[in-house]
C-alpha positions as CSV (number, residue, x, y, z in Angstrom):
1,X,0.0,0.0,0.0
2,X,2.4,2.3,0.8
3,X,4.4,1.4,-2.3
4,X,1.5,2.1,-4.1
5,X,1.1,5.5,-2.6
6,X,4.8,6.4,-3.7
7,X,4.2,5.4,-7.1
8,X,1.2,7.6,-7.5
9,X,3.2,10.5,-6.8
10,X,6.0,9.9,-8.3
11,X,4.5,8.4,-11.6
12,X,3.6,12.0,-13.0
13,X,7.3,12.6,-13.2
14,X,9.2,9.5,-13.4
15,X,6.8,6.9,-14.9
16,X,7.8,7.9,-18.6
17,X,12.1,7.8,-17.8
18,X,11.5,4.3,-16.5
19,X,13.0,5.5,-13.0
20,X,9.4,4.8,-11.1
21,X,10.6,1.9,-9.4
22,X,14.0,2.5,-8.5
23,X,13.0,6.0,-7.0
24,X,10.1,4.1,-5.1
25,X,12.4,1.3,-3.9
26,X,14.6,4.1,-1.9
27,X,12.5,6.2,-0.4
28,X,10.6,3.1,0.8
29,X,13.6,1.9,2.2
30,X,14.8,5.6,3.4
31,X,11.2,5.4,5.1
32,X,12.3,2.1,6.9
33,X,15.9,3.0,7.8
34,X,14.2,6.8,9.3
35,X,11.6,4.4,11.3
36,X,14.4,2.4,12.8
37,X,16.0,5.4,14.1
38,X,13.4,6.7,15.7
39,X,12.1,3.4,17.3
40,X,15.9,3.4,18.7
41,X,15.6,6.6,20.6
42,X,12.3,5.9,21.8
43,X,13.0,2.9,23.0
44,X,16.3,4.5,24.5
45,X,14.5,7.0,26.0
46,X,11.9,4.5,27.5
47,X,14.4,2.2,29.2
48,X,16.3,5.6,30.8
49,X,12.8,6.3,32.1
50,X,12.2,3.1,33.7
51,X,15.5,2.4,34.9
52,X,15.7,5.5,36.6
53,X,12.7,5.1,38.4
54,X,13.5,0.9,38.8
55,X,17.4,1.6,40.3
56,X,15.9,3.7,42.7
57,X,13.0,1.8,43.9
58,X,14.7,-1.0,44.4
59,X,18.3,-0.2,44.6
60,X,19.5,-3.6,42.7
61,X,23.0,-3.1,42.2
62,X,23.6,-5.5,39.6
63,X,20.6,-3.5,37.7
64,X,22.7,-0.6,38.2
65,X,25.7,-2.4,36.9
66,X,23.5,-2.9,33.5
67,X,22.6,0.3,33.3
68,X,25.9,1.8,33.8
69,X,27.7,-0.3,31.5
70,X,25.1,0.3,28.7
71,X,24.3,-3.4,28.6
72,X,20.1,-2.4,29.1
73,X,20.6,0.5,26.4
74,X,21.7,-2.1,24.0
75,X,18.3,-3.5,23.5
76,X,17.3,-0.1,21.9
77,X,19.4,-1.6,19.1
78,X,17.5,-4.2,18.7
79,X,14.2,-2.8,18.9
80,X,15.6,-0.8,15.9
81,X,16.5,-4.4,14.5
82,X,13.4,-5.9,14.6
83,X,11.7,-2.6,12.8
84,X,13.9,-3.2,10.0
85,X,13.1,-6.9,9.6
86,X,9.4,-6.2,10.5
87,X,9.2,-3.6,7.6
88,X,11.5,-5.9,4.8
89,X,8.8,-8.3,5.4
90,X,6.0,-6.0,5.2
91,X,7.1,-4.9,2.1
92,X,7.9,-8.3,0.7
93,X,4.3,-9.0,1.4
94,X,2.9,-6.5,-0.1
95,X,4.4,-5.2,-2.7
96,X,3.2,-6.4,-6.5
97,X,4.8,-4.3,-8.7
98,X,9.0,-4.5,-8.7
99,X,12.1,-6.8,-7.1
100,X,11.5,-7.8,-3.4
101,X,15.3,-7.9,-3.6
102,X,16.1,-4.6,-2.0
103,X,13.9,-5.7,0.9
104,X,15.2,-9.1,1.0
105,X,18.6,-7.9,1.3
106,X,17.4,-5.5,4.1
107,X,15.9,-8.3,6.2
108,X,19.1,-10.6,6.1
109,X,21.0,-7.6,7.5
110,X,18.8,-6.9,9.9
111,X,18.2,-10.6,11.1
112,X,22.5,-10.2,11.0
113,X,22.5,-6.9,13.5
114,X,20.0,-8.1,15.9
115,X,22.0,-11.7,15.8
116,X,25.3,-9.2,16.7
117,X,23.7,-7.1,19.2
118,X,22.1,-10.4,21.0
119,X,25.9,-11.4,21.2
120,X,26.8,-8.0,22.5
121,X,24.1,-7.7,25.0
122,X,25.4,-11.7,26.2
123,X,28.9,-10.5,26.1
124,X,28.2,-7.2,28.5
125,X,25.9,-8.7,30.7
126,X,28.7,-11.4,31.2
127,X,31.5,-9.2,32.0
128,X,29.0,-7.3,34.3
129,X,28.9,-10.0,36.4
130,X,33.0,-9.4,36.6
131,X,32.1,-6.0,37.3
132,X,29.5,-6.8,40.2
133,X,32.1,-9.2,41.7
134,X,35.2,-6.7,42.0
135,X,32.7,-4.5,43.9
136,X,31.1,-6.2,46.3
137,X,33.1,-9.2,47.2
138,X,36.3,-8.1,49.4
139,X,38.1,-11.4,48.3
140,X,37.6,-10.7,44.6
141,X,41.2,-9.3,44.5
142,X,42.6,-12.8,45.7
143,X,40.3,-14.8,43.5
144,X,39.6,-12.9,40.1
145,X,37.3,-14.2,37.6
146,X,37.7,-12.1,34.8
147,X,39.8,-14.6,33.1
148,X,37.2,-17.2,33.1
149,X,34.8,-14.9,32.0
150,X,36.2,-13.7,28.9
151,X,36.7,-18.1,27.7
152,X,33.1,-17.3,28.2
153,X,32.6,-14.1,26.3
154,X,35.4,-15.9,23.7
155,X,32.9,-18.9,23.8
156,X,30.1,-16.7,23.1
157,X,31.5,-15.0,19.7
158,X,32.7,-18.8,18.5
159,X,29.2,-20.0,18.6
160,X,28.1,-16.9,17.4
161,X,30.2,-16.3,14.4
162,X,29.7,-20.3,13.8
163,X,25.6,-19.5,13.5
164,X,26.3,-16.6,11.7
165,X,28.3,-18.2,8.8
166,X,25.8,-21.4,8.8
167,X,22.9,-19.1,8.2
168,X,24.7,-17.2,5.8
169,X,25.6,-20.6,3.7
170,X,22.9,-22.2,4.5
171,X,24.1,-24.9,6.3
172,X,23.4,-27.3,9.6
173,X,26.2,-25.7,12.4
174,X,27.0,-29.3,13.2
175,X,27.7,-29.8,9.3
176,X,30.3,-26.1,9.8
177,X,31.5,-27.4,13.4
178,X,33.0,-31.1,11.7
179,X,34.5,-29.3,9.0
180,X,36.6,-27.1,11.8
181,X,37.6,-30.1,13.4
182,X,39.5,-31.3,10.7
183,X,42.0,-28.2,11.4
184,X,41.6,-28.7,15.4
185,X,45.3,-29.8,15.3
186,X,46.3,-26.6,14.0
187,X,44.1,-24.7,16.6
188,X,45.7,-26.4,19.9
189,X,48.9,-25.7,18.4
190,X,48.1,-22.1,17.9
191,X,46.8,-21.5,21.5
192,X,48.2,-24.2,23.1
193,X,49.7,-21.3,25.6
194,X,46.3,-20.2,26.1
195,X,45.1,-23.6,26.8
196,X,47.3,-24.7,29.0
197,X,46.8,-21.0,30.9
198,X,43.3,-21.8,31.4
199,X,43.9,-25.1,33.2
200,X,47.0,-23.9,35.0
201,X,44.8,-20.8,36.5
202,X,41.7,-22.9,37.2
203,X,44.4,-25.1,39.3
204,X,45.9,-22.4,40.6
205,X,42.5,-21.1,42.0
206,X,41.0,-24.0,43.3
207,X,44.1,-24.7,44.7
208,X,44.8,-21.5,46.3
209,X,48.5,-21.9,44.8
210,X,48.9,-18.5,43.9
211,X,46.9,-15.3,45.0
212,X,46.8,-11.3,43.6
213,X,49.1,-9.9,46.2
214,X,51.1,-12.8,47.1
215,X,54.7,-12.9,47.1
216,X,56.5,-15.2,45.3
217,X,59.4,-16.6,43.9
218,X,60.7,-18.6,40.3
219,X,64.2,-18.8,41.1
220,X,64.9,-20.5,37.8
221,X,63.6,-17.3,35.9
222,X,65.4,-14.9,38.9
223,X,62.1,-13.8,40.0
224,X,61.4,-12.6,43.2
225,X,58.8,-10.1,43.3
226,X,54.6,-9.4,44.0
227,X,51.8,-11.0,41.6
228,X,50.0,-7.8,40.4
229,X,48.0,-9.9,37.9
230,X,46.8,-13.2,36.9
231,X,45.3,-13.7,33.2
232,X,44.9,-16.3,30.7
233,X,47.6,-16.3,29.0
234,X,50.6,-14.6,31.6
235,X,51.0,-13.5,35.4
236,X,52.7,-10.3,36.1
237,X,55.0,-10.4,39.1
238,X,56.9,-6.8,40.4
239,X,60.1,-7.8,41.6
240,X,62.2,-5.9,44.2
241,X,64.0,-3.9,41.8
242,X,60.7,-2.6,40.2
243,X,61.1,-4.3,37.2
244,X,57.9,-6.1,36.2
245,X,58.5,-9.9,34.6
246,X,56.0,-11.8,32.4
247,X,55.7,-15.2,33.0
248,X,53.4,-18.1,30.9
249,X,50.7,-18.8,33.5
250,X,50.9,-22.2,33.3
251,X,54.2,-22.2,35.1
252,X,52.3,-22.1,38.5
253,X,51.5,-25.8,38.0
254,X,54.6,-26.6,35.8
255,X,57.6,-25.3,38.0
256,X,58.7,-24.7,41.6
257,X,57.3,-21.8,43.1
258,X,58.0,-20.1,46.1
259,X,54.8,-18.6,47.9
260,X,55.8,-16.7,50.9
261,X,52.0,-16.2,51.8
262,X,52.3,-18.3,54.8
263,X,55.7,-16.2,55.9
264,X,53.8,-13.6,55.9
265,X,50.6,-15.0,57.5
266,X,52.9,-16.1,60.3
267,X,54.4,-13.1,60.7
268,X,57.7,-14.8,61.1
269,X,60.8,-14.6,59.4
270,X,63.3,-17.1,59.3
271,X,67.0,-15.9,60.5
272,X,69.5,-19.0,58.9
273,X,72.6,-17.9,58.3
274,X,75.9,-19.1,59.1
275,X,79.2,-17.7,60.8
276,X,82.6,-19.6,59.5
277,X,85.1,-20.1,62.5
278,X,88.7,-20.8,62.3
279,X,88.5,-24.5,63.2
280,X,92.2,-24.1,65.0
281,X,90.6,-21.8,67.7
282,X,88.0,-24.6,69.0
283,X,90.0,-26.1,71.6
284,X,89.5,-27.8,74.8
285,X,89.3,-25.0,78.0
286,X,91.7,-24.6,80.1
287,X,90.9,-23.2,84.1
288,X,91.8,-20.0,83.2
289,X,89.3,-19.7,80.5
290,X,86.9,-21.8,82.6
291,X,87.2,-19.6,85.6
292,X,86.2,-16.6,83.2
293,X,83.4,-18.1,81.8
294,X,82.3,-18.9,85.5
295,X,80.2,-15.3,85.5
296,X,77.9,-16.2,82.4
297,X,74.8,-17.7,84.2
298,X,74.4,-20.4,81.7
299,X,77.5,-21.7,81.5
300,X,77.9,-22.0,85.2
301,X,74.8,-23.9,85.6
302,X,75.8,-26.3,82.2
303,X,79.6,-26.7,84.0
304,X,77.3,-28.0,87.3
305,X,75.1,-30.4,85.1
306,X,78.2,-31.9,83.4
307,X,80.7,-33.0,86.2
308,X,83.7,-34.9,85.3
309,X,83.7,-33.1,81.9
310,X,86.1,-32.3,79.2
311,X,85.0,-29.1,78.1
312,X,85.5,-27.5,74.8
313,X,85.3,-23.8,74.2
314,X,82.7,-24.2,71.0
315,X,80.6,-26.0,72.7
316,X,79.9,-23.9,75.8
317,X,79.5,-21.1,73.1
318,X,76.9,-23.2,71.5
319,X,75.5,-23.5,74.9
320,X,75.5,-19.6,75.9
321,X,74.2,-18.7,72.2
322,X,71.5,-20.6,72.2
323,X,70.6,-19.6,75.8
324,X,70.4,-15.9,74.2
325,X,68.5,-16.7,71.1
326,X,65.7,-18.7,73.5
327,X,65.8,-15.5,75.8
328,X,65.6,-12.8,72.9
329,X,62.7,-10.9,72.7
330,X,62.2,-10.6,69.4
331,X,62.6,-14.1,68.9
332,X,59.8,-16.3,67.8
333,X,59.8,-19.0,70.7
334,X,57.2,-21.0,69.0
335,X,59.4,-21.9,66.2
336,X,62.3,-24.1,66.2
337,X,65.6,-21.7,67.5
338,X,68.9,-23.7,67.5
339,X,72.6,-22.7,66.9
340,X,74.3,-25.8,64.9
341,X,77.2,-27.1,62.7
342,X,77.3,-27.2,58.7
343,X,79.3,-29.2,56.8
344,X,82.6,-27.6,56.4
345,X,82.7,-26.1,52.9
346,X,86.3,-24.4,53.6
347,X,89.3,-26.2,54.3
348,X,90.0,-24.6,57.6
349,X,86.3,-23.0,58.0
350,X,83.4,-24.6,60.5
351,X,80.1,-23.1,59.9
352,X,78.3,-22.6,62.4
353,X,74.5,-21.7,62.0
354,X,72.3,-19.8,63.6
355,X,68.2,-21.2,62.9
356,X,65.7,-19.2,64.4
357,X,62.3,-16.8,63.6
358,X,61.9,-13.6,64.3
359,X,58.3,-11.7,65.5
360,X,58.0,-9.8,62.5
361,X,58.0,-9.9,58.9
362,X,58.7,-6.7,58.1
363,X,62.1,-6.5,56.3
364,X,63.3,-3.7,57.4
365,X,62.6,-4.8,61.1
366,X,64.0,-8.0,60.4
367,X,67.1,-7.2,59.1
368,X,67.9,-4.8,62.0
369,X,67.3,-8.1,64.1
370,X,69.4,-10.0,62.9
371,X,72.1,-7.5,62.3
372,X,71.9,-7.0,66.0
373,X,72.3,-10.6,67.2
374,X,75.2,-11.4,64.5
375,X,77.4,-8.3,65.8
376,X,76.5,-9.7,69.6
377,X,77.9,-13.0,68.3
378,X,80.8,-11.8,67.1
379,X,81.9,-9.5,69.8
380,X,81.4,-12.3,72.4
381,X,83.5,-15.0,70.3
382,X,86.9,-13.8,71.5
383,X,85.7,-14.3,75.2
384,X,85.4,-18.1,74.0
385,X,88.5,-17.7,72.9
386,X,87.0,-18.3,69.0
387,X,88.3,-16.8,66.0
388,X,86.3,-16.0,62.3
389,X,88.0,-17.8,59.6
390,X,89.7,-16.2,57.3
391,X,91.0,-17.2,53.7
392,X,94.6,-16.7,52.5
């Protein structure tokens, strides 16, 4: 009908150049494309309305997430969509008197955009979900999900462009789907990285290997550093030095790494390092050394337990050192503290070790610790009559 109108119009002026048709044809479609635009911004305009009015009402915060992210203002598109295929077939109906292939042609694309914006619209409210998560779950920064989400959002565009180019060849998906599995050999070769990444951070998850935040450590790859991020396909770590190393993410299941979550947890640091002593200074004591020793608490009361005993000078220092480290405050007494020997690696050289915890994690703290109980070490071994070793 309104084809018909057109014509009768134009036909005055056009009917005798032979350019009826072609004029009618356009403006029709002109008509439809003008309609489409206006049933977008009234439909856009409506969902603003109601979503104002819903998001406060009801104060639905995933709603809001919608909203925000223009995931609900999408479905103005299709509304526009659905004009356009609703007038191609109108006019494919109706119309009598030239080619329904302008209007054909017009209801295939618009079947295609509302196909595309449905895979939009899936695709947003997916990732909203992301979105919702981060803000309203406090541990969202140890277990992120936006790697998961976007396999599914990757999913999503797969089986979309799959249906897309099925109904564009006219053709069963299943029919598309086992020709592309003849060149699924070449695909796990191309992302096997990926693959692999997406097994290796599931694992990694569900097995609460590695967390955003945690510390940790490849020492094959000399990284030391802070995990700032955790994707698919790499993990980000921020070493000490500021420098920020990629690694494949799959290497959290594949290699050794060093989580020093618990360290931290504990609050603890471990103190294990070793002093090396000139091995010709350990000797057995004689009474003058013994009667000097005589004031140290500790040593009088071992001397007293140990009648009838050859002592040697090492020994009774082991015995006084350990004493300390038990009575330190900033020693962690829940945790194993000992003071022991190392295999000699130095002709010459006996390591001994000192293996305890301190109180506190913080480095800085910890290394003032330690410095503090190595420098009493080594001012008290020359009352033992001990000596460091030291290399020609």
């Amino acid at each position: 009908m309104l084809e018909k109108f057109i014509d009768s119009i134009l036909a005055p002026t056009l009917n005798a150049t032979g350019w009826l048709h072609v004029a009618s044809s356009v403006i029709v479609l002109l008509l439809l494309l003008i309609g489409a635009v206006i049933t977008y911004y009234l439909v856009e305009l409506i969902i603003k309305l109601v979503m104002v009015k819903f998001v406060k009402s009801r104060k639905l915060a995933f709603i809001k997430v919608l909203s925000k992210n223009k995931t609900l203002h999408s479905f103005a598109h299709i509304a526009a969509g659905v004009f356009l295929w609703w007038g191609s077939q109108t006019v494919i109906e109706h119309s009598d008197t030239y080619s329904n292939y302008e209007a054909v042609i017009l209801g295939k694309l618009a079947l295609l955009y509302i196909f595309v914006m449905s895979l939009v619209i899936a695709s947003r409210i997916v990732w909203s979900i992301n979105t919702y998560y981060e803000k309203h779950f406090d541990f969202a920064r140890q277990y992120p999900i936006y790697s998961y989400l976007r396999v599914v959002i990757l999913f999503i565009w797969v089986i979309g462009v799959v249906l897309v180019i099925s109904f564009s060849l006219q053709t069963s998906p299943w029919a598309l789907l086992t020709g592309i599995g003849a060149i699924s050999a070449v695909f796990v070769l191309v992302f096997k990285d990926t693959i692999l990444g997406i097994i290796a951070s599931i694992q990694a998850t569900a097995l609460d290997i590695v967390r955003i935040g945690d510390r940790v450590s490849l020492k094959k790859y000399e990284v030391d550093g802070r995990v700032l991020d955790i994707s698919i396909n790499t993990v980000k770590i921020k070493n000490s030095d500021n420098t920020v190393a990629s690694v494949p993410t799959y290497m959290l299941i594949s290699e050794v790494v060093h989580n020093w979550r618990p360290v931290e947890e504990s609050s603890s640091r471990r103190i294990k390092r070793a002093v090396y002593l000139d091995s010709d200074s350990v000797t057995a004591c004689d009474a003058a050394l013994l009667e000097k020793l005589q004031h140290l608490a500790i040593i009088k009361q071992y001397m007293l337990d140990n009648p009838d005993t050859e002592f040697i000078n090492l020994t009774l220092f082991r015995v006084f050192f350990q004493d300390y480290l038990k009575r330190h405050k900033n020693i962690n007494h829940n945790e194993l503290v000992m003071v022991r020997h190392l295999d000699p690696l130095n002709v010459g050289g006996l390591p001994l070790e000192v293996y305890a915890y301190t109180t506190t994690y913080d480095l800085a703290t910890f290394e003032q610790i330690q410095a503090d109980i190595f420098e009493y070490l080594f001012s008290m071994l020359p009352i033992f009559n001990l000596k460091v070793y030291r290399q020609n």
